[in-house]
RODO-2510 file (C-alpha; in nm, 4 decimals, decimal comma):
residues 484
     n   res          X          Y          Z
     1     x     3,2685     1,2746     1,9677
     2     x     3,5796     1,4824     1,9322
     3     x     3,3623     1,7415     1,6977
     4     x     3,7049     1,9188     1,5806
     5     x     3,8465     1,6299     1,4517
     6     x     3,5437     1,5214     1,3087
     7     x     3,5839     1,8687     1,0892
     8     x     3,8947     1,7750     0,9829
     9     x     3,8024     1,4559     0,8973
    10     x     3,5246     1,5749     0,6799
    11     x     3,7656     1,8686     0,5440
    12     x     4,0315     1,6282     0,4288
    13     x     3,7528     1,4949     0,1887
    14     x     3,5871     1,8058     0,0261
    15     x     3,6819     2,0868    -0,2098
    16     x     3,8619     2,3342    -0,0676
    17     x     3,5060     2,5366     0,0082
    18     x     3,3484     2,2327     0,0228
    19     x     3,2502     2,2255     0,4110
    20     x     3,0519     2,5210     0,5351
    21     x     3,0444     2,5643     0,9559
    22     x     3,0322     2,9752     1,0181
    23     x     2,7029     3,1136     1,1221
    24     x     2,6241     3,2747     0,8336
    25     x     2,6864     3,0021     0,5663
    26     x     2,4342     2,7997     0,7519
    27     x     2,1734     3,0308     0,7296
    28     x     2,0877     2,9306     0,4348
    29     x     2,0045     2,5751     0,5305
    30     x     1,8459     2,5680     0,8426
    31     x     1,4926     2,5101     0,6626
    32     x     1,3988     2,3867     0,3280
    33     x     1,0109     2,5221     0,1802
    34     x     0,8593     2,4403     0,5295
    35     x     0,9761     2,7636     0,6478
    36     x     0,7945     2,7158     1,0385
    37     x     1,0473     2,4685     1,1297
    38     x     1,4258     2,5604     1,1327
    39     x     1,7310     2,4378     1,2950
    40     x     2,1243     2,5405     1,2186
    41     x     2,3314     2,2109     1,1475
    42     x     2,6347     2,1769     1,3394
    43     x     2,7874     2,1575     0,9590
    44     x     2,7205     2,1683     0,5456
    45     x     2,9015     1,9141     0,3433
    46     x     2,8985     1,9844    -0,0077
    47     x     3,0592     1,7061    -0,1931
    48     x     3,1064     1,6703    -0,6261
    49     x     3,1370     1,3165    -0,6486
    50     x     3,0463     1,0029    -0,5300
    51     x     3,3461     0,9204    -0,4071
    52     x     3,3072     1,1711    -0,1629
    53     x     3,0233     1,1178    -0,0143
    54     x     3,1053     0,7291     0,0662
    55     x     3,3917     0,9012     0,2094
    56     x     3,1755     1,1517     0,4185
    57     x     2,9396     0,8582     0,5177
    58     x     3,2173     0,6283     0,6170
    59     x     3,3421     0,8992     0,8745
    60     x     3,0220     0,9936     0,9917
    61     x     2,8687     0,6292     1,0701
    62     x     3,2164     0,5799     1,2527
    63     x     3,1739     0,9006     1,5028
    64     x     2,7703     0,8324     1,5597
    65     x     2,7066     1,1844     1,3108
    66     x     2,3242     1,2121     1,1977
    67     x     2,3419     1,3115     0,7961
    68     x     2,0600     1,4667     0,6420
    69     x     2,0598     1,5009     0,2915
    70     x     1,9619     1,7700     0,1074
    71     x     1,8860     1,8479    -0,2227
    72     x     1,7389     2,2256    -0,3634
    73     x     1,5556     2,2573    -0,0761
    74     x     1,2627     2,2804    -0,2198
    75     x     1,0654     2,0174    -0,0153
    76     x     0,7411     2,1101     0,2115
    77     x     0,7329     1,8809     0,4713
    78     x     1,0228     1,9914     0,6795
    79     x     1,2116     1,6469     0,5859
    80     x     1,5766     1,8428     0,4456
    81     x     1,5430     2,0276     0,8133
    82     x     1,9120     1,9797     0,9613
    83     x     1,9670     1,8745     1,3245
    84     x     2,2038     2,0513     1,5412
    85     x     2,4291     1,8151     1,6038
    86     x     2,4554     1,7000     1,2641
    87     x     2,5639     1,7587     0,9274
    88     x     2,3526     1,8370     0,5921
    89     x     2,4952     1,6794     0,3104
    90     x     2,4297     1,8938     0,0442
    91     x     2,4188     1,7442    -0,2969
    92     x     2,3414     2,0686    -0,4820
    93     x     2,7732     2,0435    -0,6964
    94     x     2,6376     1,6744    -0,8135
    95     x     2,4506     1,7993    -1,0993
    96     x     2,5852     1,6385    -1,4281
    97     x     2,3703     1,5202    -1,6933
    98     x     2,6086     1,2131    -1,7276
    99     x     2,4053     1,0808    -2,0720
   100     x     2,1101     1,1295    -2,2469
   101     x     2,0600     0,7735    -2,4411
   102     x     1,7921     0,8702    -2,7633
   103     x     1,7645     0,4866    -2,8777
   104     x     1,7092     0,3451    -2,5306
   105     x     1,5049     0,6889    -2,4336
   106     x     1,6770     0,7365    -2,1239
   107     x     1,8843     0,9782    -1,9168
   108     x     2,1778     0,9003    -1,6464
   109     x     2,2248     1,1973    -1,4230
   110     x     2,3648     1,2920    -1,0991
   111     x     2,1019     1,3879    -0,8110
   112     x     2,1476     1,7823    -0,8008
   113     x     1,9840     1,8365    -1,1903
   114     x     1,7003     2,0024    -1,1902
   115     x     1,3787     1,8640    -1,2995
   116     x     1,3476     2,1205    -1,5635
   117     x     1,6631     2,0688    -1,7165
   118     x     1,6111     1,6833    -1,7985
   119     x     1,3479     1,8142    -2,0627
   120     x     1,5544     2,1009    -2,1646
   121     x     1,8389     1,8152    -2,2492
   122     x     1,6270     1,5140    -2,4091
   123     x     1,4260     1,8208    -2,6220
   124     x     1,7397     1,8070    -2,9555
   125     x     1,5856     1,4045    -2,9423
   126     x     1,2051     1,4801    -2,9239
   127     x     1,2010     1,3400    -2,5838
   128     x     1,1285     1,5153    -2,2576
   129     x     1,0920     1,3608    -1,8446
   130     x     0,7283     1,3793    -1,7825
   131     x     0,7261     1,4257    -1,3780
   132     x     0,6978     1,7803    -1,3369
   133     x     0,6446     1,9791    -0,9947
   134     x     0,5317     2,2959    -0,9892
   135     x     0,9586     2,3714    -0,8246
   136     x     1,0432     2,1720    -1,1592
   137     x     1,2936     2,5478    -1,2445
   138     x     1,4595     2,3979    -0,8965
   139     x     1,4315     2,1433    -0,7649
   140     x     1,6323     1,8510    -0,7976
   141     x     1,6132     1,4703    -0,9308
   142     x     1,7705     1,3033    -0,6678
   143     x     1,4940     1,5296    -0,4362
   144     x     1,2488     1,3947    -0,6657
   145     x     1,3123     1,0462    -0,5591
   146     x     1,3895     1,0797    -0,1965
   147     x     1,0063     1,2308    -0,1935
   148     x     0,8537     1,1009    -0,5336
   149     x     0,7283     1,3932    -0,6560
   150     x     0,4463     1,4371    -0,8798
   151     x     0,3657     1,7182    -1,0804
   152     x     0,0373     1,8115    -1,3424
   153     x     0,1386     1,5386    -1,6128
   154     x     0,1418     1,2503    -1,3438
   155     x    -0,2334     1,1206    -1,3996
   156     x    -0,1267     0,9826    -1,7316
   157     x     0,2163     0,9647    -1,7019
   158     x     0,3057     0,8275    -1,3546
   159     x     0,4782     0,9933    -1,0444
   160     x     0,8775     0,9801    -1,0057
   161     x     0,8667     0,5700    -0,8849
   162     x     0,6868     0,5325    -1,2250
   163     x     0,9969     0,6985    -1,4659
   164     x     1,2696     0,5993    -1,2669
   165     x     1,4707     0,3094    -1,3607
   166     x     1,7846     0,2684    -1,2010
   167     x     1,9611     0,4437    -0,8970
   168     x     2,3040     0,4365    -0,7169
   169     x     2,2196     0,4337    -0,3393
   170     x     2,4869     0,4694    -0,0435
   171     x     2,4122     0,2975     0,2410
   172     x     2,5327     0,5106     0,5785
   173     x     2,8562     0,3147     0,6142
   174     x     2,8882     0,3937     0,2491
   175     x     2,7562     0,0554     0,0627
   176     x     2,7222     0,1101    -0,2700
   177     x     2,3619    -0,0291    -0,4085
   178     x     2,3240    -0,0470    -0,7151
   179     x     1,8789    -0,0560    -0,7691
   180     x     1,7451    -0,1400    -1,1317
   181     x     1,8880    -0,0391    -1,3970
   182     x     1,8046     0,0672    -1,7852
   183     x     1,5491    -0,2102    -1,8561
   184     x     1,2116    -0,2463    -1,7980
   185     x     1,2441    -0,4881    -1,4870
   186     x     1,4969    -0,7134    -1,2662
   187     x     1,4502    -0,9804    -1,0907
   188     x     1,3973    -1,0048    -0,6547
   189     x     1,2619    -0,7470    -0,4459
   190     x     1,1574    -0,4191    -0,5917
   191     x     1,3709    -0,1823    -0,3673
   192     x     1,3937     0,0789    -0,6468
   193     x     1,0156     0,1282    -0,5621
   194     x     1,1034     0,1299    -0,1955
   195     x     1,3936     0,3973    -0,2401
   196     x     1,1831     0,6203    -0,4017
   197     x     0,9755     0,8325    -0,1454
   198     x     1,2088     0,7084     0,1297
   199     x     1,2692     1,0544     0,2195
   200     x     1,6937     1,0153     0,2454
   201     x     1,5752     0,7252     0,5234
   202     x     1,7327     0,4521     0,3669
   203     x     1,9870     0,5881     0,2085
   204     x     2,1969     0,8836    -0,0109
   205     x     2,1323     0,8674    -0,4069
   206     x     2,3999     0,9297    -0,5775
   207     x     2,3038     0,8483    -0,9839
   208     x     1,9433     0,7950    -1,1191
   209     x     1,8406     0,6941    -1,4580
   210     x     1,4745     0,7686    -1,5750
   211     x     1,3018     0,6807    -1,8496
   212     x     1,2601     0,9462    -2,0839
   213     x     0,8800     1,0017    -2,3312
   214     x     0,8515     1,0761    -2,6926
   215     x     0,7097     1,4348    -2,6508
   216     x     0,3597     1,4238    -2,8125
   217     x     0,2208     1,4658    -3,1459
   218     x     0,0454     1,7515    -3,0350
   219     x    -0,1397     1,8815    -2,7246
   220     x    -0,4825     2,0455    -2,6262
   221     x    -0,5152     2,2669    -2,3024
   222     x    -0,9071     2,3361    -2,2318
   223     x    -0,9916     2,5749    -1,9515
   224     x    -1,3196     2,5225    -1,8518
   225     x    -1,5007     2,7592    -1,6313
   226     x    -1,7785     2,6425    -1,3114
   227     x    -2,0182     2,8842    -1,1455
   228     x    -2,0654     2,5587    -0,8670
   229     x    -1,7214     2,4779    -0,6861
   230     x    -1,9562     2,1214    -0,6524
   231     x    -1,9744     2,0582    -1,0535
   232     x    -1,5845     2,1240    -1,1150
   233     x    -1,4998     1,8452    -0,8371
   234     x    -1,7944     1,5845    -0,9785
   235     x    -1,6828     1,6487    -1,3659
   236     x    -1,3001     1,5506    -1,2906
   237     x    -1,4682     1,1481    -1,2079
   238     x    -1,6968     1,2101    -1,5357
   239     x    -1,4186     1,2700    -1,7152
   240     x    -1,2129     1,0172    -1,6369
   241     x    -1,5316     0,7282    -1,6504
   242     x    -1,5806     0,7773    -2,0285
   243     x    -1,2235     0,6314    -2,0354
   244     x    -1,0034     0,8990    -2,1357
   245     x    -0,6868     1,0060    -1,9086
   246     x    -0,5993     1,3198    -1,9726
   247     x    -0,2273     1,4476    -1,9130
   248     x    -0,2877     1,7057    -1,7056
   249     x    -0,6099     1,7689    -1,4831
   250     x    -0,6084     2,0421    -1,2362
   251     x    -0,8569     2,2109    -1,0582
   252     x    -0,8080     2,5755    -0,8981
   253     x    -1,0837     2,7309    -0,6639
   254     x    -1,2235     3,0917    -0,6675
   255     x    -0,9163     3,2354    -0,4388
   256     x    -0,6491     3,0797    -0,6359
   257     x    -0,7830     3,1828    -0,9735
   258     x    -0,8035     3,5193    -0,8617
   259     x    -0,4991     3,5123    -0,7318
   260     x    -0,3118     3,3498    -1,0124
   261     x    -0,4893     3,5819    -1,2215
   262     x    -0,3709     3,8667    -1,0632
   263     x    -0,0083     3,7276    -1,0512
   264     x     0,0500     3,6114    -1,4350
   265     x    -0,2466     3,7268    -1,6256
   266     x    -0,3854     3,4079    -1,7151
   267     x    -0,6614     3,4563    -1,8530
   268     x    -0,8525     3,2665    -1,5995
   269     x    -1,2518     3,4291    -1,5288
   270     x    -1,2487     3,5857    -1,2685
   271     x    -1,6264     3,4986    -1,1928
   272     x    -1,5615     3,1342    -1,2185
   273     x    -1,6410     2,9482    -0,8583
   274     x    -1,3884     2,7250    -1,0069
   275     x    -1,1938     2,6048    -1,3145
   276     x    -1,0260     2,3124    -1,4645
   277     x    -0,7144     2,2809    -1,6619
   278     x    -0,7467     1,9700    -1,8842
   279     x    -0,4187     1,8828    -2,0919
   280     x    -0,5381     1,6503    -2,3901
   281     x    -0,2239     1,5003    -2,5856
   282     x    -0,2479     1,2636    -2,9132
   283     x    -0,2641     1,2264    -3,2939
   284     x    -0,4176     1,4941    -3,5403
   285     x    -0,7748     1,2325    -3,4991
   286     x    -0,7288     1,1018    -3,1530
   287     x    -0,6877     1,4415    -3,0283
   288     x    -0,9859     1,5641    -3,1957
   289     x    -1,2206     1,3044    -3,0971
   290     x    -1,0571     1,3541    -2,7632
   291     x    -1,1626     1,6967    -2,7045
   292     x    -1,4929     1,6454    -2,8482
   293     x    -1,5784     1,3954    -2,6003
   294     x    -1,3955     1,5825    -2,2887
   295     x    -1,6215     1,8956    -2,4111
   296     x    -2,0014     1,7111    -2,4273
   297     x    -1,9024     1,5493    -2,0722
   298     x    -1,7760     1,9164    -1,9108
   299     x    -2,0720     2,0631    -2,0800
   300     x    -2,3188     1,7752    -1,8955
   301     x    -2,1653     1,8791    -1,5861
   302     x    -2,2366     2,2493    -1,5599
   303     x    -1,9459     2,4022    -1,7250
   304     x    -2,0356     2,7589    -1,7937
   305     x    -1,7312     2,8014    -2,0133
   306     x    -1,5024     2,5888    -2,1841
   307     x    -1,2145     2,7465    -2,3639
   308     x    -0,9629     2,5577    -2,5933
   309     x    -0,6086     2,6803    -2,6018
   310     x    -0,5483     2,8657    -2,9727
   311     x    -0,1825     2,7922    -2,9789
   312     x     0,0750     2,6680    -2,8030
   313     x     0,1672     3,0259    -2,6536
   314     x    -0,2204     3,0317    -2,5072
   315     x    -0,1287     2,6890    -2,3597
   316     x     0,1617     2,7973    -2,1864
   317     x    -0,0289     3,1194    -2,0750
   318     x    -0,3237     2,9059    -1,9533
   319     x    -0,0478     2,6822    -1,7127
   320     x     0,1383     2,9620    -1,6184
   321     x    -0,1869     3,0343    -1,3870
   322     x    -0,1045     2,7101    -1,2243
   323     x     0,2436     2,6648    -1,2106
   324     x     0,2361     3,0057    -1,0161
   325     x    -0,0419     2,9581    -0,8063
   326     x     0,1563     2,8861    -0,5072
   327     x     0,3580     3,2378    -0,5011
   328     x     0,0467     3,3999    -0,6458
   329     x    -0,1636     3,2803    -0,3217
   330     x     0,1598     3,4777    -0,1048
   331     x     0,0341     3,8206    -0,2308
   332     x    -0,2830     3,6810    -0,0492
   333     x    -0,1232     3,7442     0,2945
   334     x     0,1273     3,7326     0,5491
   335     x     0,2031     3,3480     0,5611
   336     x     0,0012     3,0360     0,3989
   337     x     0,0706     2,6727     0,5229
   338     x     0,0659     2,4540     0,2306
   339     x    -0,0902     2,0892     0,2756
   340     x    -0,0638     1,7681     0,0845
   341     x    -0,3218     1,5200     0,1621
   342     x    -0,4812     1,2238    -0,1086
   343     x    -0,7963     1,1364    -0,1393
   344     x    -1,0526     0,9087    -0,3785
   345     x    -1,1761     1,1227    -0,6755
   346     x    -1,5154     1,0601    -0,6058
   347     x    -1,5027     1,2529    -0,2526
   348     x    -1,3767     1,5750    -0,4354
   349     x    -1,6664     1,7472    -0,3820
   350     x    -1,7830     1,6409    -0,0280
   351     x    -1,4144     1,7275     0,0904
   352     x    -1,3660     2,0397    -0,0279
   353     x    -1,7192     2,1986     0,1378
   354     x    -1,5715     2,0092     0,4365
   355     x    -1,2523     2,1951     0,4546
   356     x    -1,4149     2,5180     0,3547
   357     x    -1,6596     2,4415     0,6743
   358     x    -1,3702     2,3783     0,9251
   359     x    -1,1626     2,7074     0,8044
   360     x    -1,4288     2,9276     0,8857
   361     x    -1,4453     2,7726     1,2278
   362     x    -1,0964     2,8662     1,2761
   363     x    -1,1519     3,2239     1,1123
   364     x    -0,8932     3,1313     0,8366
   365     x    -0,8903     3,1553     0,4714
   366     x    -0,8410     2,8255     0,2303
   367     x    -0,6881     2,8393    -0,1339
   368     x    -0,7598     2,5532    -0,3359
   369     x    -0,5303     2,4159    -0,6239
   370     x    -0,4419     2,0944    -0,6421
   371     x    -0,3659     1,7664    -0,8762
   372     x    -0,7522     1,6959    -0,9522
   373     x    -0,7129     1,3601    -1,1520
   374     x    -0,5016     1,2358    -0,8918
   375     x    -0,7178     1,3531    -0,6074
   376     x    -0,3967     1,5264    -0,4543
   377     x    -0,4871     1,8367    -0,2489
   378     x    -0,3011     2,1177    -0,2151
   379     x    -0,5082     2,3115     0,0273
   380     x    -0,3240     2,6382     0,1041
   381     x    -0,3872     2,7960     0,4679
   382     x    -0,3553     3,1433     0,4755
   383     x    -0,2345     3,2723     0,8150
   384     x    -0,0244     3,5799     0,9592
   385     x     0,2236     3,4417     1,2233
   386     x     0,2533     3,7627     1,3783
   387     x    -0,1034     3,7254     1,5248
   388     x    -0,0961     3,5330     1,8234
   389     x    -0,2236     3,1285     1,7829
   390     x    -0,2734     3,1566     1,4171
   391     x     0,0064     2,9866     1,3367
   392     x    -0,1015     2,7186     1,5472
   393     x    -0,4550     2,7468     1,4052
   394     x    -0,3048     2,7147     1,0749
   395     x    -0,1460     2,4011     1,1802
   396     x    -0,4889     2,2187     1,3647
   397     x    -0,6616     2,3117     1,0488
   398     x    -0,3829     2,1412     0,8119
   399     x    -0,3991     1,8324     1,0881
   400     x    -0,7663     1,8507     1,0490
   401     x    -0,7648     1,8240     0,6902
   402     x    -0,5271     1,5188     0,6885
   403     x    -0,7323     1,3310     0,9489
   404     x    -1,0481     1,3821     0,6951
   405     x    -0,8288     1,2369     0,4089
   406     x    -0,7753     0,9180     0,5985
   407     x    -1,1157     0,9270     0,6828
   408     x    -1,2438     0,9143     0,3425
   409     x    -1,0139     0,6311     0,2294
   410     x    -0,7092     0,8638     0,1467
   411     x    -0,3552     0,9132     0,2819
   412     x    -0,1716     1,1969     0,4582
   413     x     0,0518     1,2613     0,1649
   414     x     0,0907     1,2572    -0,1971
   415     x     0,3793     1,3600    -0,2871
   416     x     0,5599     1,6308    -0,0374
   417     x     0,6373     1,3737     0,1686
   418     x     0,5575     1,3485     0,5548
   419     x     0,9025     1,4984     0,6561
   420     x     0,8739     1,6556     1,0198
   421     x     0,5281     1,7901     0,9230
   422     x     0,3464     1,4999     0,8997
   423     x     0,4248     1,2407     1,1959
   424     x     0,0837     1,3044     1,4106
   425     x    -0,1236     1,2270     1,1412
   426     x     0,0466     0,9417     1,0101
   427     x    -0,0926     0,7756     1,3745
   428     x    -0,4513     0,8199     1,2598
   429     x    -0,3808     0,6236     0,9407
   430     x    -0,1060     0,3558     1,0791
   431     x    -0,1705     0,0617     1,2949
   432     x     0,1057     0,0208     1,5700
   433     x     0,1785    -0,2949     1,3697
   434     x     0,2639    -0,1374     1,0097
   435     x     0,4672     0,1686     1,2187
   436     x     0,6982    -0,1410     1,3771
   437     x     0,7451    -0,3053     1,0057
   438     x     0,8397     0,0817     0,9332
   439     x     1,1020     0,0751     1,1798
   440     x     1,2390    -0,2567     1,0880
   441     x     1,2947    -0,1484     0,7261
   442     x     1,4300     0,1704     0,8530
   443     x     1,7164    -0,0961     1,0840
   444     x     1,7757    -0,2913     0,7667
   445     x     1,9207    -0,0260     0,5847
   446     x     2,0323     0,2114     0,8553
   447     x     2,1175     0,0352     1,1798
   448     x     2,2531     0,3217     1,3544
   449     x     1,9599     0,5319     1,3083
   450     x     2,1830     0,8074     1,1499
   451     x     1,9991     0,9089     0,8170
   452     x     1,7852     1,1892     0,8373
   453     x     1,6571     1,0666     1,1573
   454     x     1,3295     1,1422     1,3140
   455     x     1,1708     1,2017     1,0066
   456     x     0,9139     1,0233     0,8319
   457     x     0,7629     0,7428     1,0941
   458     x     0,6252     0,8668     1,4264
   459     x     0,7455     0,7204     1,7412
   460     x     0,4610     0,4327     1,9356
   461     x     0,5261     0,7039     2,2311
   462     x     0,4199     0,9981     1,9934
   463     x     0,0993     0,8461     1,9073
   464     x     0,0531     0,7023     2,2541
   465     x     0,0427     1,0910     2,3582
   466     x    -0,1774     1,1842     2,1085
   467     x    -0,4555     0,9376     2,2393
   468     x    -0,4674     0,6202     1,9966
   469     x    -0,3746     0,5089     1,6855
   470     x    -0,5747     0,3787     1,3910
   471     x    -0,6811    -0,0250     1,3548
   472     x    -0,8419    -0,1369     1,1155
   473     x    -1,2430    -0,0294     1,2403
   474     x    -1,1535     0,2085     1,4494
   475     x    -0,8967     0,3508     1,7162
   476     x    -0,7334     0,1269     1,9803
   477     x    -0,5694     0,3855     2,3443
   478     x    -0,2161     0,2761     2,3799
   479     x    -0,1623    -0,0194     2,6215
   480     x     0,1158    -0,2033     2,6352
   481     x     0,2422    -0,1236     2,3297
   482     x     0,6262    -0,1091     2,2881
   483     x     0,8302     0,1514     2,2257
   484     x     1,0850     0,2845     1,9887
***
């Protein structure tokens, strides 16, 4: 590869400032929110239309380039993390609200808009996007998809696979695919579902469409207060068993809350072992009924407090706590390592004395705040990597902690994604058989191996060197097993 005139190539296709290859306008994207692992790209493409980027494909497939695609940047499991001899396509210029349709309640847009600003748009209509990450100020849609993010409204309302309706995919040598569309359903195989959390694998989104909810009648925001970390993780499966699904229900453990509290002033008690958030959303009388039946079954459990949101300004002060949890934890210490694991509701409370069990083994301290309802943990490491191993401590914990998902009937990841961070313990929960049907979806779409490679599936050698893989029953040492 004649790297100069793959520049020009590229060059002839962007904005004048459109490709970025000195040392310092690389910086920037050497990492995305998994700050441990870092590499400078050999280049930064930043295209404005789609157009472009077919073109930027096109010449890449031809001279055997690897593209990763990036969107804010805001991802935490190393997956927007460049490779040297590579280019990140950057899709940050693609941000145009194309159409917000009120009648049909949906919204076209390009990949770069942020989350936030989807709501912000459809708000004139009474609508709003319900998917909302705690980066929702950031991060992007099209990131949204390539890791289907969640957010604190997903129990109810789905995760990004479950409000998207239509995409515009390019293939690497820049086949346009046009998945789903504005209607409820098309016929054949359901690669919309597959293209979302394919982690840019597959392929480069260029449009999405999501479906777009009428904001509600009106809301309820309880904070409920529990001396017993125990009682907060058994009342989220109470809740849900008397049949109501509440918007939003998060759980935040004694280090967070005081942590959050310190950050945003909350409100949050700071004598709580832990609290719950519990969004309730509804008519004037289903609301009220709502809350009245959340309250007896909270009370039942052990709740020493439970505190309903006046107004709507008390509401947003009571999320605030949450939505800032993860930069109020950072005043905690040097570094924290922030995991994403899954597990059944019902093991709440036997995983988290687990996890607080294994950090004080490894002398570390472990912030809990995390999607509740869901059962998607958020377990925040705190660390200093200027002390010798405890980075790496930091690390065997968060491995730790994923192993005990699977364990429990869970999965490695909920919605960050498994990125770079994640391929070990994806061989604890994947059978050399399903990690081969991996690959060959991976070929179908990407023969050449070019998008965002090494990312997202661990190599049969990887997990041979780690000792085993997972079958179903047990573990099975790596004999004879082929090789990718």
């Amino acid at each position: 590869m004649d790297r100069s005139i793959v520049l020009q190539l590229l060059a002839a296709q962007l904005p004048a400032d459109g490709l970025i290859t000195d040392a310092a306008g690389l910086k920037p994207y050497e990492t995305d929110g998994l700050t441990a692992l870092r590499e400078v790209p050999w280049a930064v493409a930043l295209p404005e239309t789609e157009a472009q980027v077919r073109d930027l494909l096109k010449i890449c497939a031809r001279h055997d380039v690897p593209v990763v695609a990036r969107g804010a940047g805001t991802g935490l499991s190393g997956g927007a993390r460049p490779i040297a001899q590579g280019i990140v396509l950057g899709l940050s210029r693609m941000r145009q609200i194309l159409s917000i349709d009120p009648v049909s309640a949906t919204a076209r847009l390009q990949p770069g808009v942020r989350n936030l600003a989807i709501s912000e748009a459809a708000a004139p209509h009474g609508l709003y996007y319900a998917p909302d990450p705690s980066s929702q100020i950031a991060c992007s849609i099209g990131g949204n998809v390539a890791e289907n993010a969640g957010g604190v409204h997903c129990l109810k309302y789905g995760l990004t696979v479950n409000n998207v309706l239509g995409l515009r995919v390019l293939t690497m040598d820049g086949e346009l695919l046009e998945l789903g569309g504005a209607t409820l359903d098309d016929p054949g195989y359901d690669l919309l579902a597959l293209m979302c959390g394919s982690e840019g694998m597959l392929g480069v989104v260029t449009e999405v469409t999501v479906r777009l909810l009428p904001t509600p009648p009106q809301r309820a925001v309880l904070l409920v207060a529990f001396a017993e970390l125990a009682e907060a993780a058994d009342a989220v499966s109470q809740i849900i068993n008397i049949g109501i699904i509440p918007a939003g229900l998060e759980m935040m453990d004694q280090l967070a809350i005081s942590a959050a509290e310190n950050f945003v002033h909350a409100g949050y008690p700071l004598d709580a072992a832990a609290i719950l958030l519990c969004e309730l959303d509804g008519d004037e009388i289903e609301l009220a009924e709502s809350i009245r039946l959340v309250s007896d079954v909270l009370q039942q459990a052990g709740a020493t407090q439970v505190r309903v949101a006046r107004d709507p300004l008390e509401q947003q002060q009571f999320w605030a706590g949450r939505k800032n949890a993860f930069p109020a934890v950072g005043q905690l210490g040097p570094d924290y390592y922030c995991m994403d694991g899954t597990i059944p509701r019902a093991a709440l409370s036997k995983v988290l004395t687990t996890i607080a069990n294994k950090a004080a083994s490894y002398g570390l301290r472990v912030a809990n705040v995390f999607h509740a309802g869901d059962g998607n943990l958020h377990p925040l490491i705190l660390y200093d990597a200027n002390v010798p191993g405890q980075l790496e401590d930091a690390e065997a914990l968060g491995d730790e902690i994923l192993r005990l998902c699977v364990a429990v009937g869970g999965t490695v990841t909920g919605e960050h994604g498994v990125g770079l961070e994640k391929l070990n313990p994806m061989c604890s929960q994947f059978s050399s058989a399903e990690l081969e049907q991996f690959f060959r979806v991976k070929a179908a779409f990407d023969p050449q191996e070019l998008l965002n490679p090494g990312k997202g599936i661990p190599t049969l050698q990887r997990c041979s060197e780690l000792g085993g893989m997972h079958v179903h029953g047990g573990h099975v040492p790596f004999k004879n097993l082929p090789r990718f």
